[in-house]
C-alpha positions as CSV (number, residue, x, y, z in Angstrom):
1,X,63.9,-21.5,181.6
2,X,65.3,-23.2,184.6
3,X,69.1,-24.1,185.7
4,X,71.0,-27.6,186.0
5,X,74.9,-27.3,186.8
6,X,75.4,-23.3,185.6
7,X,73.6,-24.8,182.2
8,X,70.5,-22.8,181.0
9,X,67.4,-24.7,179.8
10,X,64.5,-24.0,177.7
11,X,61.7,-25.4,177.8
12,X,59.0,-25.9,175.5
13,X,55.6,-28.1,175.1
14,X,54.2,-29.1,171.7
15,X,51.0,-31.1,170.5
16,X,49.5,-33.0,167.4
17,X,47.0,-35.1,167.6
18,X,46.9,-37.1,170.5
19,X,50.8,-37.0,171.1
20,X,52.6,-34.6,173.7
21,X,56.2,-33.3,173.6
22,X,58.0,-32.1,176.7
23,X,61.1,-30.1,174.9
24,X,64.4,-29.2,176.7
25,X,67.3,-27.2,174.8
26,X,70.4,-26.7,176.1
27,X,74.4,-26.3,174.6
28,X,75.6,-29.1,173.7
29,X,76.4,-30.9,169.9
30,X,73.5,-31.3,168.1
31,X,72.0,-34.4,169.7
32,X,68.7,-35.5,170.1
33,X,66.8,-37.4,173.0
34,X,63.2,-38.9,173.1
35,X,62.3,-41.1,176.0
36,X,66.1,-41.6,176.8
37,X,66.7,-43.1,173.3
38,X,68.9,-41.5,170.4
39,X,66.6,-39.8,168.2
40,X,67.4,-41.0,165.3
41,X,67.0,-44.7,166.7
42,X,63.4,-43.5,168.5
43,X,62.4,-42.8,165.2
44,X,63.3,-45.4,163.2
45,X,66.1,-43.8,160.8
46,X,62.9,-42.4,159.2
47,X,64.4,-39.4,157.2
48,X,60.9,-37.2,157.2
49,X,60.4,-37.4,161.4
50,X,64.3,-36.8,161.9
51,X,63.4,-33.3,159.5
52,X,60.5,-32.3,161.0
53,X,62.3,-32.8,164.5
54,X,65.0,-30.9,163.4
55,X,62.9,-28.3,161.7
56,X,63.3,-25.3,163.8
57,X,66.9,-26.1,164.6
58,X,68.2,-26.0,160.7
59,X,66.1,-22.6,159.8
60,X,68.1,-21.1,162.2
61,X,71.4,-22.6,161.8
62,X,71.6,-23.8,165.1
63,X,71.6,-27.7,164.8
64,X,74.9,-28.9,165.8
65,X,74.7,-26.2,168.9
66,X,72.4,-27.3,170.9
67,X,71.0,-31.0,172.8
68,X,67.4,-31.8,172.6
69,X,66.1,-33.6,175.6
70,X,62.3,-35.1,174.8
71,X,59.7,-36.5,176.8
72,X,57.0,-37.9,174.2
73,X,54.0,-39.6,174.8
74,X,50.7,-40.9,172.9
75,X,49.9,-41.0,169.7
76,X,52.2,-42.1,166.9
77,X,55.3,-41.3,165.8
78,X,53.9,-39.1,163.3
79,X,52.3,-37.2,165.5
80,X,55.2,-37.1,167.8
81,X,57.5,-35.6,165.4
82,X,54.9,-33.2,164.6
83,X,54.6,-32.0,168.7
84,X,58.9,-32.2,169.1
85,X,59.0,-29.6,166.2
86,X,56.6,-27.6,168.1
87,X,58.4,-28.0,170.9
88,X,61.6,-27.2,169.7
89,X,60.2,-23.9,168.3
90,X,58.4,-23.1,171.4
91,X,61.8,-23.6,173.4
92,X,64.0,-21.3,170.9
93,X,61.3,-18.6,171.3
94,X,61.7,-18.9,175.2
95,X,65.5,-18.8,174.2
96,X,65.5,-16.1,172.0
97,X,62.4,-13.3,170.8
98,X,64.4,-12.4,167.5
99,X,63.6,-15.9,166.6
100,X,60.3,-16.0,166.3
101,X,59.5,-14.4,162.9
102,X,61.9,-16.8,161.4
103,X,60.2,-19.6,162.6
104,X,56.4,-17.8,162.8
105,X,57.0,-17.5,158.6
106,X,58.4,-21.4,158.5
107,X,55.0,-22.7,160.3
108,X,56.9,-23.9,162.8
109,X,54.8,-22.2,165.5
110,X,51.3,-23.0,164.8
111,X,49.7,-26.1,166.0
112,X,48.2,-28.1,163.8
113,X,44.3,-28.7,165.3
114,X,43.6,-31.8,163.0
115,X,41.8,-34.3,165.0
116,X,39.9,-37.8,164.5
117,X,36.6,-36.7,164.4
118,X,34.3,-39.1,166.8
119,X,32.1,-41.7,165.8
120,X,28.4,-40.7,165.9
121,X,25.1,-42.7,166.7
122,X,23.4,-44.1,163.5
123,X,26.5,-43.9,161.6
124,X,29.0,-46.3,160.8
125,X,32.2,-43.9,161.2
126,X,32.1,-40.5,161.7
127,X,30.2,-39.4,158.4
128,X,29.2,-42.5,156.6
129,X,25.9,-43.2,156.5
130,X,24.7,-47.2,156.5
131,X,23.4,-47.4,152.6
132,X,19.8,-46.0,151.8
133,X,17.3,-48.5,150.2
134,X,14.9,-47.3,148.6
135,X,12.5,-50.6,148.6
């Protein structure tokens, strides 16, 4: 939590596969921020990542009072929309305690540990085998 002109702040960090999400929630109208772009532009109009963004915010009834600020980096957008939502949830716990069984129950608060797995020697991906011939 930190201060900017008598405005309160939350903070919150979320992660999915290789992408990171610095949240920031503060009162406002409902408008999101990624990398100083609209939201909705950042991620291309794309109905599912705007959700899954949002997430948190519409369980809760709080979308259209609060801003979401967003710093995102790596991965895709995929997996950026994934690490804002954990963000966001993150942040509104920071916000708020009574929240968190509401959004604990939703999944919003678990991070999902999925993960290319690396390539290993001998192989030509991470599990396939080169084909066995017999003679």
């Amino acid at each position: 939590m930190s201060t900017e002109n008598n405005k309160i702040i939350y903070l919150g960090t979320g992660r999915r596969k290789t992408a990171i999400a610095r949240v920031s929630i503060k009162p406002g109208n409902g408008q999101i921020t990624i990398n100083n772009i609209p939201g909705e532009k950042y991620l291309q109009y794309n109905p599912s990542y705007l959700e899954a963004s949002k997430h948190p915010l519409i369980i809760l009834g709080l979308e259209n009072e609060y801003d979401v600020t967003v710093n995102s980096c790596g991965g895709g957008l995929t997996g950026q929309a994934e690490a804002i939502k954990l963000g966001v949830a993150r942040a509104l716990c920071n916000m708020n305690i009574e929240y968190r069984p509401a959004l604990k129950s939703e999944g919003d608060l678990s991070r999902d540990a999925r993960a290319k797995e690396r390539k290993k020697y001998g192989l030509r991906k991470a599990r396939k085998a080169p084909q066995y011939s017999k003679r």
